[in-house]
N, C-alpha and C positions, 0 to 999 in steps of 0.2 A: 630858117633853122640855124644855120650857122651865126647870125648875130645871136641867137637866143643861147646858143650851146659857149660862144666867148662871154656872154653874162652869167651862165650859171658857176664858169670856169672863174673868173674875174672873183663873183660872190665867195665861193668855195676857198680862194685863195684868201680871200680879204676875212673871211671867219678863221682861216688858218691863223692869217697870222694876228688876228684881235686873241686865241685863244692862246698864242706862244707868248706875247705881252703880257699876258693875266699870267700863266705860270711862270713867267721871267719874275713880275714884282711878288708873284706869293713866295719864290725862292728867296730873294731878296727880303722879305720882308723876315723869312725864317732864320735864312742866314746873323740879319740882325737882332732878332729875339735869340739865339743861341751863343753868339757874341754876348749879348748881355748877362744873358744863364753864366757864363762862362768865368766870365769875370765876376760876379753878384758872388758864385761859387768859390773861386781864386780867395775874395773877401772873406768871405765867412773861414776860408779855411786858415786863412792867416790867423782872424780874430780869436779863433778857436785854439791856435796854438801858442798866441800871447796872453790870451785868457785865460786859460784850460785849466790852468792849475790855482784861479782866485778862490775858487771855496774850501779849497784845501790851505791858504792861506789865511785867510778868515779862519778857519779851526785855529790857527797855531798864533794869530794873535792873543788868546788869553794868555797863555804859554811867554811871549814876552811881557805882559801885564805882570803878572806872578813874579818873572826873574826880575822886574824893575821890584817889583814892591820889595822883594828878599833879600835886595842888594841895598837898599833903604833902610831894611830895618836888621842892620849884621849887630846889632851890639848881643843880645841873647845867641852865642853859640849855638846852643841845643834848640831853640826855636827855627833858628836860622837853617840848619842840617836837615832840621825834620822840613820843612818849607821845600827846600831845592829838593828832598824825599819825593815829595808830592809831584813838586814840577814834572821831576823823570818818571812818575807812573802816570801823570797824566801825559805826557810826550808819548811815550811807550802807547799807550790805548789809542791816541788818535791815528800813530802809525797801522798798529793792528789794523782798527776800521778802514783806514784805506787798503790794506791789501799788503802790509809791509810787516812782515815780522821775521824776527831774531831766527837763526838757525841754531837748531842744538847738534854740537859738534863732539863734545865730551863723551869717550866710550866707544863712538862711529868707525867704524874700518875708513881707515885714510880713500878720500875720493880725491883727486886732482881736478875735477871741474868743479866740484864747492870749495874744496881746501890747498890750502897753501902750506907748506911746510918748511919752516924758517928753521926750526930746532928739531933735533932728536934726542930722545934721552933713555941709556936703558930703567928697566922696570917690568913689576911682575906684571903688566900687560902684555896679550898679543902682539907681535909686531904689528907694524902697520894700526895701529891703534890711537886714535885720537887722545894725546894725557891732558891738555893742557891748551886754552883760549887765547888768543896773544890778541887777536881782535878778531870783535865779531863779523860772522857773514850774514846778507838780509838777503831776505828773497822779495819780489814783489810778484803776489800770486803763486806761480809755480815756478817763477824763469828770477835764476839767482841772477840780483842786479851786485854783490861784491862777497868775494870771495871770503871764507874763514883760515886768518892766518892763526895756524896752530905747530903746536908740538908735537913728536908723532913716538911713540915706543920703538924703542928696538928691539925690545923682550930683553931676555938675556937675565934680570932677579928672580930668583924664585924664592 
């Protein structure tokens, strides 16, 4: 009985430790499928933020196409004007469709997180009243990416 009970002890162990080897190399083996995850991931997120913005460059390719040809062909004044016309409403639309458009500031109660205020000038406007664009502010979607530098009323004409 006692030799039979150090064999079963002996077996018992020797299954212990076949099954702590098995889960030593499945950890190991997870460990390096998640290393790999890791970095494959690391990749794509670089790729993603050196790439990120080609199909929005390929849009604005025509865009230089256009100013080459218009710079090419400056002898007709009035052709020429209406050409670079084009260019800027086509510029303007592809901004749109991305998500970028002009803010209108003219008329607005002065806000200090859209607007800048370079000048003041009296006028029969409210104070605090937007007169005047010195440059424009864009927004992208909802979250203003540069601010509108304007002119602001002091009131004071009536």
């Amino acid at each position: 009985m006692g030799v039979k009970m150090i064999d079963i002890k002996k077996a018992k162990k020797e299954e212990l430790v076949k099954q702590i080897n098995e889960y030593t190399e499945l950890l190991q083996r997870l460990q390096a499928e998640f290393e790999n995850y890791r970095k494959r991931t690391e990749k794509e997120k670089e790729d993603t933020i050196r790439y990120g913005n080609k199909d929005f460059i390929i849009k604005l390719l025509p865009i230089i196409d256009n100013f080459e040809l218009a710079l090419n062909n400056q002898k007709d004044k009035e052709q020429f004007t209406k050409g670079i016309e084009l260019i800027y409403a086509e510029f303007n639309d592809i901004l749109e469709k991305e998500g970028i458009c002009k803010m209108k500031v003219i008329g607005e109660k002065f806000n200090p997180e859209v607007h800048e205020a370079l000048l003041q000038e009296e006028s029969n406007k409210e104070e605090g009243t937007v007169i005047e664009e010195l440059q424009s502010g864009y927004k992208f979607h909802d979250k203003t990416i540069r601010i509108a530098k304007v002119k602001v009323s002091k009131g004071g004409k009536k």
